[in-house]
Structures are given as C-alpha cells and as structure tokens.
ROLUM-769730 format. One line per 8 residues: number of its first residue (from 0); their letters; for each residue z, y, x negated of N, C-alpha, C, O. Coordinates in nm, 2 decimals, padded with zeros to 4 digits. Layout:
NUM> A> Z,Y,X,Z,Y,X,Z,Y,X,Z,Y,X | ...
//
This chain:
0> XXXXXXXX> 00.39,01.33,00.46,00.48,01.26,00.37,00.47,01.31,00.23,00.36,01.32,00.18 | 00.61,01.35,00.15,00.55,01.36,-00.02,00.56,01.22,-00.05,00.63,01.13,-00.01 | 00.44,01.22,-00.16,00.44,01.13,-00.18,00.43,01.14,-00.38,00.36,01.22,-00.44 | 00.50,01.08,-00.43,00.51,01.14,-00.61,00.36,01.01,-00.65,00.34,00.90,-00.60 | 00.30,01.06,-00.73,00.18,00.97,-00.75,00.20,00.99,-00.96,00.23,01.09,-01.03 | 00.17,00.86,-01.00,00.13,00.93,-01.13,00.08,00.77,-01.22,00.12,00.65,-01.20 | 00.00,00.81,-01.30,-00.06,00.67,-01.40,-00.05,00.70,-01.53,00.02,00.79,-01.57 | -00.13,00.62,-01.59,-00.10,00.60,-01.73,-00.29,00.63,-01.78,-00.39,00.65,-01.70
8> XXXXXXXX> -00.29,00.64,-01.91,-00.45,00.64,-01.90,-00.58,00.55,-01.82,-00.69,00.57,-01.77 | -00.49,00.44,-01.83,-00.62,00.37,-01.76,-00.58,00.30,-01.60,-00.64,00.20,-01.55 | -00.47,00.39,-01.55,-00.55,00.40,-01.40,-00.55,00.57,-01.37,-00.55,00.60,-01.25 | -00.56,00.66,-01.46,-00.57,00.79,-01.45,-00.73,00.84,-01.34,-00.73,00.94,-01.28 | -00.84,00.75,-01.34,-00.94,00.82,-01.28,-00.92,00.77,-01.12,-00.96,00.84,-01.02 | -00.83,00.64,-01.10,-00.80,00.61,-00.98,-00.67,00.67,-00.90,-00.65,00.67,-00.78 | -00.60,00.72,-00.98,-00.49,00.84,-00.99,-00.55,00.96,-00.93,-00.51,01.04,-00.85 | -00.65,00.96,-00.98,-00.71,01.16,-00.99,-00.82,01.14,-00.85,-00.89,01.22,-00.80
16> XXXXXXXX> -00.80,00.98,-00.81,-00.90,00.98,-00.66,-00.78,00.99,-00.58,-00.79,01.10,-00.52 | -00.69,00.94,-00.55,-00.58,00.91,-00.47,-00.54,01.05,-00.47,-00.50,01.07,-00.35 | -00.53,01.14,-00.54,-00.48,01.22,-00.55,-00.53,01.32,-00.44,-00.46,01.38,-00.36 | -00.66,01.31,-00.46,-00.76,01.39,-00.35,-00.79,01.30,-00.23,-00.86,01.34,-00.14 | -00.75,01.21,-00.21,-00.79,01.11,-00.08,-00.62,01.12,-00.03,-00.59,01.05,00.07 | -00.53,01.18,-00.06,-00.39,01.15,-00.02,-00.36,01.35,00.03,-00.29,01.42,00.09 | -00.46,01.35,-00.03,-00.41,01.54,00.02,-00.47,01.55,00.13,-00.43,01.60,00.23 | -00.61,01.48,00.10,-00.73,01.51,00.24,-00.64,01.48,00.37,-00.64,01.55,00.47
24> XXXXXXXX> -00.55,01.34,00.35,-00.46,01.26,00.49,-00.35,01.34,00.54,-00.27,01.31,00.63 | -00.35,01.48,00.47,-00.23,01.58,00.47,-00.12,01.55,00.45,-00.03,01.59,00.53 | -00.07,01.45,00.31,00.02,01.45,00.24,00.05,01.52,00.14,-00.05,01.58,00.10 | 00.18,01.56,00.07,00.20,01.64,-00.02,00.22,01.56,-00.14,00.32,01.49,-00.15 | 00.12,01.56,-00.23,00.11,01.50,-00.33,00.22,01.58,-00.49,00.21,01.69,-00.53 | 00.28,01.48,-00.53,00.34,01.55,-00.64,00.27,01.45,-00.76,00.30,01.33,-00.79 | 00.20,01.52,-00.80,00.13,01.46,-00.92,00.19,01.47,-01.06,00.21,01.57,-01.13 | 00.20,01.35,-01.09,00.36,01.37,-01.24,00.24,01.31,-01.36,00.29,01.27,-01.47
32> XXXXXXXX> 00.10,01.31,-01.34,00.05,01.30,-01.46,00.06,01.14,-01.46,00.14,01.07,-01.40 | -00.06,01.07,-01.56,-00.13,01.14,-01.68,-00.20,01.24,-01.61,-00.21,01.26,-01.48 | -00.26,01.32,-01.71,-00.36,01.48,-01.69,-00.50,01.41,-01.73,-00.59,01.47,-01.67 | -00.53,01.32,-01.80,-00.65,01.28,-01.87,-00.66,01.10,-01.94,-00.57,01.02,-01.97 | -00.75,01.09,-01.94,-00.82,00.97,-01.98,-00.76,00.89,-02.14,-00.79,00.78,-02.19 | -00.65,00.99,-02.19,-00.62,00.98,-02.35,-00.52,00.88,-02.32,-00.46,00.88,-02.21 | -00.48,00.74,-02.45,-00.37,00.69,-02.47,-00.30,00.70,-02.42,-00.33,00.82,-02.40 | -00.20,00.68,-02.34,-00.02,00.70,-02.32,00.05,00.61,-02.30,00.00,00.50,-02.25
40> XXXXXXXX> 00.20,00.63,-02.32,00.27,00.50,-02.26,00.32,00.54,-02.15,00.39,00.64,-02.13 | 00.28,00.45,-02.05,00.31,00.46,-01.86,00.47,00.41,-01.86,00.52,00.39,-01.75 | 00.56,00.39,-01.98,00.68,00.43,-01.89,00.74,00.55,-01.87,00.81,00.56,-01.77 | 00.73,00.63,-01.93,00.74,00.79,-01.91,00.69,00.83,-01.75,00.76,00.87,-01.67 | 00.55,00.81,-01.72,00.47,00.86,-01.61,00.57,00.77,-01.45,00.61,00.82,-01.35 | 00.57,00.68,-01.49,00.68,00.58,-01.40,00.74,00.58,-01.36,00.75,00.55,-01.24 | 00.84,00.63,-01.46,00.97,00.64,-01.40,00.99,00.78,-01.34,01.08,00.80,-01.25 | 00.92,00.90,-01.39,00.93,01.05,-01.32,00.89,01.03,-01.20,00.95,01.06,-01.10
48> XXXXXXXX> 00.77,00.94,-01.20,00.80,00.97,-01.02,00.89,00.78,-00.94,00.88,00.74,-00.82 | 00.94,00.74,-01.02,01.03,00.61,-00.92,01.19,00.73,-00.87,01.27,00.73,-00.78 | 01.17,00.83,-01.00,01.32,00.88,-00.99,01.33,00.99,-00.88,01.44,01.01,-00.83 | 01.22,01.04,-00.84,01.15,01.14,-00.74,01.22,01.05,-00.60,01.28,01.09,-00.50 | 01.18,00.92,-00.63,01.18,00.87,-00.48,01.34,00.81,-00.46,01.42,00.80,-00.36 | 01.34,00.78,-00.61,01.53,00.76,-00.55,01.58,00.84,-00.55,01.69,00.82,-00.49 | 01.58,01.00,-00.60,01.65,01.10,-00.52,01.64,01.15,-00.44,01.68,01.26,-00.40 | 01.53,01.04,-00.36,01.46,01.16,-00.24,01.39,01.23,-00.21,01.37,01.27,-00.09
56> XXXXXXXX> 01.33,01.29,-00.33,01.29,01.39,-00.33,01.13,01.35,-00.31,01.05,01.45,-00.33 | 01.07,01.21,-00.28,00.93,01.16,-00.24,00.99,01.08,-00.19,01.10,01.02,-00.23 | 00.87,01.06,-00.02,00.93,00.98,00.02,00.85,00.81,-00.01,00.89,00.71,00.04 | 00.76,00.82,-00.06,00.69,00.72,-00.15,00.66,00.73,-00.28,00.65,00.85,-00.30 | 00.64,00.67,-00.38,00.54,00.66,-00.50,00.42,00.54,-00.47,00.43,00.45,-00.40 | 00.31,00.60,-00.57,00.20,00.50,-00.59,00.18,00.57,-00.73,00.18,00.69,-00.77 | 00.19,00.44,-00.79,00.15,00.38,-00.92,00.06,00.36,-00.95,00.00,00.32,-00.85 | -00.04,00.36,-01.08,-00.15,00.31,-01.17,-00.11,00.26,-01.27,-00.03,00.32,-01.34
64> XXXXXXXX> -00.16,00.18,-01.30,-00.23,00.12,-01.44,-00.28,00.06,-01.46,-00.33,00.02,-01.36 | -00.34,-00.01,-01.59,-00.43,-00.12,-01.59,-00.42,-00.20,-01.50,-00.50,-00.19,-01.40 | -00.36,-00.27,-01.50,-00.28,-00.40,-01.41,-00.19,-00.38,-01.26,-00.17,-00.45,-01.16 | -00.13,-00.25,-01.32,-00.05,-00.25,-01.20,00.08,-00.31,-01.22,00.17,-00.26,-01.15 | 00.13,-00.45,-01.33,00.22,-00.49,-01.33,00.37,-00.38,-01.42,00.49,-00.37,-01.39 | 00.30,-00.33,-01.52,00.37,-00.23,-01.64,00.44,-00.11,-01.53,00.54,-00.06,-01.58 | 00.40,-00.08,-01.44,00.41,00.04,-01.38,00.50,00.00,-01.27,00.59,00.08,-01.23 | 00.50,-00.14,-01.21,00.59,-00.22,-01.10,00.71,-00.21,-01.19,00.78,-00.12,-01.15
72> XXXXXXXX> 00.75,-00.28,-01.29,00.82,-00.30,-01.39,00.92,-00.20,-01.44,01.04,-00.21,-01.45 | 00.83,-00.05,-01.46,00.94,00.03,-01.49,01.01,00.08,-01.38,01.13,00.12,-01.38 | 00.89,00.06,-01.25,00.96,00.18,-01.11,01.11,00.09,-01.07,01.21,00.14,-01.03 | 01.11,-00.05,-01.10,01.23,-00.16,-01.07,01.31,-00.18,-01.14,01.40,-00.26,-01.12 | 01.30,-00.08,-01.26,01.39,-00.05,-01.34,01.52,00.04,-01.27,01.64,00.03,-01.28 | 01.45,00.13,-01.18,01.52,00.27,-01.11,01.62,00.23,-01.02,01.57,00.13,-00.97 | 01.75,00.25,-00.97,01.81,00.19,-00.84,01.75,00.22,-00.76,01.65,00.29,-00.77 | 01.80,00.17,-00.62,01.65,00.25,-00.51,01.57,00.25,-00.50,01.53,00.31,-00.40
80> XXXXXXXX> 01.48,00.19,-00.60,01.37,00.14,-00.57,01.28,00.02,-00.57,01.29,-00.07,-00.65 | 01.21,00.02,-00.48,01.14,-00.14,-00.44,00.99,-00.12,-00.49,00.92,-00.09,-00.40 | 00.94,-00.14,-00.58,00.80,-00.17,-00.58,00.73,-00.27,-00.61,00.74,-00.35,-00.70 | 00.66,-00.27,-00.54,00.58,-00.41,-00.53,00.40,-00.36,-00.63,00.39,-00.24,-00.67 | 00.33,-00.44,-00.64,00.17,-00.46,-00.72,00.10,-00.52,-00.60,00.05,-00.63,-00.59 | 00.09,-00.42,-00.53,00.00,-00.48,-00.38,-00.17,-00.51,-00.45,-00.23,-00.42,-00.51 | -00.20,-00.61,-00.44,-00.31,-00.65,-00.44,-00.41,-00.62,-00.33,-00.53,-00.58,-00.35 | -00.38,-00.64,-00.21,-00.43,-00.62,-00.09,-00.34,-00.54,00.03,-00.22,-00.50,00.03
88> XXXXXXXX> -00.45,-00.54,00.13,-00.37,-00.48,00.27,-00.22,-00.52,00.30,-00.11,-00.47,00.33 | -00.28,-00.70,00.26,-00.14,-00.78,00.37,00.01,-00.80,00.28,00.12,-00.85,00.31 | -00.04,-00.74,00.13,00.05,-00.73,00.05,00.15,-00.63,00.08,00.27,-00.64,00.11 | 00.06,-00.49,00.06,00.12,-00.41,00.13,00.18,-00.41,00.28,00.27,-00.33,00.27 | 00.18,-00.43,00.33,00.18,-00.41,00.47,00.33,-00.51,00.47,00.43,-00.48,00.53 | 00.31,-00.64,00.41,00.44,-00.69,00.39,00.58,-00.66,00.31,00.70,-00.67,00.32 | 00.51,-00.61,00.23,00.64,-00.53,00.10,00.71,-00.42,00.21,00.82,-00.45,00.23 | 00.66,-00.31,00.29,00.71,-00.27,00.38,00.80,-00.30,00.44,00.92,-00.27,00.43
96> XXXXXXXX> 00.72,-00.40,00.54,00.80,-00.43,00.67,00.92,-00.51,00.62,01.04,-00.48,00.66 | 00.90,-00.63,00.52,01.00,-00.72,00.49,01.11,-00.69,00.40,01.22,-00.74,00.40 | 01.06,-00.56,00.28,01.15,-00.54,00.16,01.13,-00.39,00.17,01.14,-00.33,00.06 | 01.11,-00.33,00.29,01.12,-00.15,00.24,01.10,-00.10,00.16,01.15,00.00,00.13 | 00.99,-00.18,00.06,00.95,-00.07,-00.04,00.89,00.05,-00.04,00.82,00.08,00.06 | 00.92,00.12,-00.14,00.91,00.23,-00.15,00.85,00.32,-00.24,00.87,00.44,-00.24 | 00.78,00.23,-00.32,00.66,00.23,-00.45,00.58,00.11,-00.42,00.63,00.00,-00.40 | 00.42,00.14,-00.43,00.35,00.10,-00.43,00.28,00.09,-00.60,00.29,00.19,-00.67
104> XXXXXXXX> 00.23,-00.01,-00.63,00.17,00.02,-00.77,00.05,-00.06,-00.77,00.06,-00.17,-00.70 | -00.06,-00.03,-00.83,-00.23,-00.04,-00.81,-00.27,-00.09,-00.96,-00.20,-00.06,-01.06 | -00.37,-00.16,-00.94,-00.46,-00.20,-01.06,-00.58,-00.12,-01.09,-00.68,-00.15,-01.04 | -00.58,-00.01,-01.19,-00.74,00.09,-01.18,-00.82,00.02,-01.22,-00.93,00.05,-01.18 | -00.80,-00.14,-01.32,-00.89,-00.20,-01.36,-00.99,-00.31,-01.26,-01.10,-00.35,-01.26 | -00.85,-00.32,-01.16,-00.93,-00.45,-01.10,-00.94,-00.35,-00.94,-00.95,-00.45,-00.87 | -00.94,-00.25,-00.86,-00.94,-00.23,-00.76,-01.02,-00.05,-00.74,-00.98,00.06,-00.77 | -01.13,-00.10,-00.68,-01.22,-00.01,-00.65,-01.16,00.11,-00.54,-01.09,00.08,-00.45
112> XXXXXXXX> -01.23,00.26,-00.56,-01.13,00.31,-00.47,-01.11,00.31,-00.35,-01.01,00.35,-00.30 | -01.23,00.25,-00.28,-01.21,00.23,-00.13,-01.09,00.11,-00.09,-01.02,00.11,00.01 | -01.10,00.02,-00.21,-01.00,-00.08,-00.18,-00.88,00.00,-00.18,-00.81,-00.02,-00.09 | -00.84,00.09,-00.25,-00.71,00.09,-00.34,-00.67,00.23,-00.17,-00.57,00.25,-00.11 | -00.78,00.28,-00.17,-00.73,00.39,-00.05,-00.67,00.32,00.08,-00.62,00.38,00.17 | -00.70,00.17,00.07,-00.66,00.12,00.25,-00.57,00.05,00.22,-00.52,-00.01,00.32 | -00.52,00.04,00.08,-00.41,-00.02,00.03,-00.29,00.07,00.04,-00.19,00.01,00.08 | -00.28,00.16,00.03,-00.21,00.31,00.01,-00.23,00.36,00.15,-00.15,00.45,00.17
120> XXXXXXXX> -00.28,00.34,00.22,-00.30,00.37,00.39,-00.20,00.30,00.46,-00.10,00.34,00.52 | -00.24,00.19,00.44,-00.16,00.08,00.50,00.03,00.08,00.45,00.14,00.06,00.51 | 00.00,00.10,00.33,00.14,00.14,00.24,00.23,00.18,00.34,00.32,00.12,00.39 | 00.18,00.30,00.35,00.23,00.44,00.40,00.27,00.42,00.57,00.38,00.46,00.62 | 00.20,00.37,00.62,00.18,00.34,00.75,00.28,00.28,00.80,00.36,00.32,00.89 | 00.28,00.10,00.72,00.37,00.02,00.74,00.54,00.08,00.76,00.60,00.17,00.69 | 00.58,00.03,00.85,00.75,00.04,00.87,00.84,-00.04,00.82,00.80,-00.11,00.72 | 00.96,-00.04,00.85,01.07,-00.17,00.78,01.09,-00.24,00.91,01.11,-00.17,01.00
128> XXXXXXXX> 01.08,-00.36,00.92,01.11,-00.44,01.00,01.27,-00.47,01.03,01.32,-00.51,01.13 | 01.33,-00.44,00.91,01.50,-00.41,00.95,01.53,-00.55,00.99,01.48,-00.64,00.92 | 01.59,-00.58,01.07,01.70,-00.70,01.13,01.73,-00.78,01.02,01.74,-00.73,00.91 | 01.73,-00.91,01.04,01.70,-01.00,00.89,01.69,-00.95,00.76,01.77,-00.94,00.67 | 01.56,-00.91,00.78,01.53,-00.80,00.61,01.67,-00.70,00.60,01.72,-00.68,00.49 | 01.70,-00.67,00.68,01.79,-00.54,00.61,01.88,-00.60,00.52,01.91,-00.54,00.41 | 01.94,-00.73,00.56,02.07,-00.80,00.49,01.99,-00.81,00.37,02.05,-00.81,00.27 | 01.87,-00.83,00.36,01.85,-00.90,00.20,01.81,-00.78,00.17,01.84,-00.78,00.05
136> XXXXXXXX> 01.75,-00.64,00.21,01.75,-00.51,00.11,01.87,-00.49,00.10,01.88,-00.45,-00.02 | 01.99,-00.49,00.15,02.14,-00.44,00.10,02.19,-00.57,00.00,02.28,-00.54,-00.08 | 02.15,-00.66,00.01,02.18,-00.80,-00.12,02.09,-00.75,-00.24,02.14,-00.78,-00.35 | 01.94,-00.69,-00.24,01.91,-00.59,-00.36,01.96,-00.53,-00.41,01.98,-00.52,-00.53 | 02.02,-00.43,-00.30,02.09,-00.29,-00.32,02.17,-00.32,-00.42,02.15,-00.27,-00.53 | 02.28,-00.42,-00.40,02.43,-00.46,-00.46,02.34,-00.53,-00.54,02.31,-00.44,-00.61 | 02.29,-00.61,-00.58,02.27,-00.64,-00.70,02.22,-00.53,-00.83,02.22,-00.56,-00.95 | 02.16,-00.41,-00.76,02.15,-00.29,-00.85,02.27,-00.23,-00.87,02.27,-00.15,-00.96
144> XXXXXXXX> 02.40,-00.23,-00.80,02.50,-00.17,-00.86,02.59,-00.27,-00.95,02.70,-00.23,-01.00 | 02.51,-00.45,-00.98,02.62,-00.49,-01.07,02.73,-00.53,-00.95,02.83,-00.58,-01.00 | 02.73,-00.53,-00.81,02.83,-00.63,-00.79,02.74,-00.75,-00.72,02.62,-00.77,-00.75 | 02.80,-00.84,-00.62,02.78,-00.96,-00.64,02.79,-00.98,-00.49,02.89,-01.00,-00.42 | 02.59,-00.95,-00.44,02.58,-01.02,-00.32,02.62,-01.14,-00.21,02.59,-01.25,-00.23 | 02.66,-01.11,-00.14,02.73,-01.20,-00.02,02.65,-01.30,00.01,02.55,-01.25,00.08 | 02.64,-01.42,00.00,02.50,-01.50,00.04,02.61,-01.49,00.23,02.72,-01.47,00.27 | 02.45,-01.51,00.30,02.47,-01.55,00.47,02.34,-01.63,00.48,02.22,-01.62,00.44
152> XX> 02.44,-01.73,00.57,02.35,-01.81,00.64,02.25,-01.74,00.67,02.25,-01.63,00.72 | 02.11,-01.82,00.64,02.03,-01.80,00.77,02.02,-01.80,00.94,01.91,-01.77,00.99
//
C-alpha cells in the first residue's frame, strides 16, 4: 500500500518511527516531512499528504502531531478525505469499517510507538463495511461539494 506519512515538529520522531516500521511491513512510504525536530506549522506538512490521498496518488495518510487533532483538522479540510485522531485500535478499526477513512492522525505526545504501530496496523488492515455506511459516506461526500444531502430513513 502507499501510504503518504508526514508531521509537524512534535510528532516528527514518531513520524521518523512509522516511517521505518511502515517500510519494514512492505509499504511504500512517501514521506512529505517534517525533516527534523525544528518549529513548523503542520498545515503545510497535512495537507501535502491529505492531497496525495485525494488524488490518489496514496492510498492512506498517517498523520502526527502533538495532539493529533491540528493535523485531523487540516486533512478534513481536503475533499475526499476522512480522517479521524484514532486514539486506539477500536478507534481505528471503526473509522474504517463505518466512515472509510482514509487518514489516520496520531498523537506523538500522548502515544508511545508500539501503541501508535498497532494503531496504523489495524488502520491499514481494517475494510469499509459499505451497506449502511456507504449512504452516510456519499451524504459526506455531497456535503464537501456544497450540495445538500438526501436524509433516508433508517
């Protein structure tokens, strides 16, 4: 799978593990930076790779930063894309199956790297469950182009 990976300074050393724990799993990592530990602003680093994945051209992003929320925020900025701030496995594993996301975004501050590796495992792994969910990712969809989702019954 490519997968576009990139952080801000301070999830950069958890960035620079993923990077090598995502090659080892025989993914093709496109690494869009940061390069180093210095200042930066993570919407720049964000959105190169959210835009990666809405043209396709990755078929995931994983995100860093402090928090993880700054980095959710800009990739949902992008059309096409869904990212969620998985905290855990069952986070992940649900953003998937229920909402097809398609960015993952991580906390360097609060998530150690073994955690953050089974988090990003699981990511990747997980499928879309489709039926149900599909109607409400196509009611996202249309709400990113500005028109005006169809409510349906449950």
């Amino acid at each position: 799978m490519r997968i576009a990976l990139a952080s801000d300074h301070a999830g950069y050393e958890l960035k620079a593990h993923l990077a090598v724990a995502l090659a080892a799993a025989g993914h093709e990592v496109v690494d869009l930076g940061t390069d180093g530990p210095a200042s930066v602003d993570y919407p720049r680093y964000a959105a190169r790779a959210a835009r990666l994945v809405a043209d396709g051209e990755a078929e995931r992003g994983v995100l860093v930063c402090g928090s993880g929320n700054g980095v959710a925020i800009v990739a949902n900025k992008v059309a096409g894309v869904r990212a969620v701030n998985a905290h855990d496995v069952a986070e992940a594993a649900m953003a998937r199956r229920h909402n097809d996301a398609n960015v993952v975004t991580l906390s360097g501050a609060r998530l150690a790297p073994d955690e953050a590796d089974v988090i990003v495992a699981t990511f990747l792994a997980a499928g879309f469950d489709g039926g149900r969910h599909a109607r409400r990712v196509e009611q996202i969809a249309a709400i990113e182009t500005e028109t005006t989702a169809t409510e349906t019954p449950a």
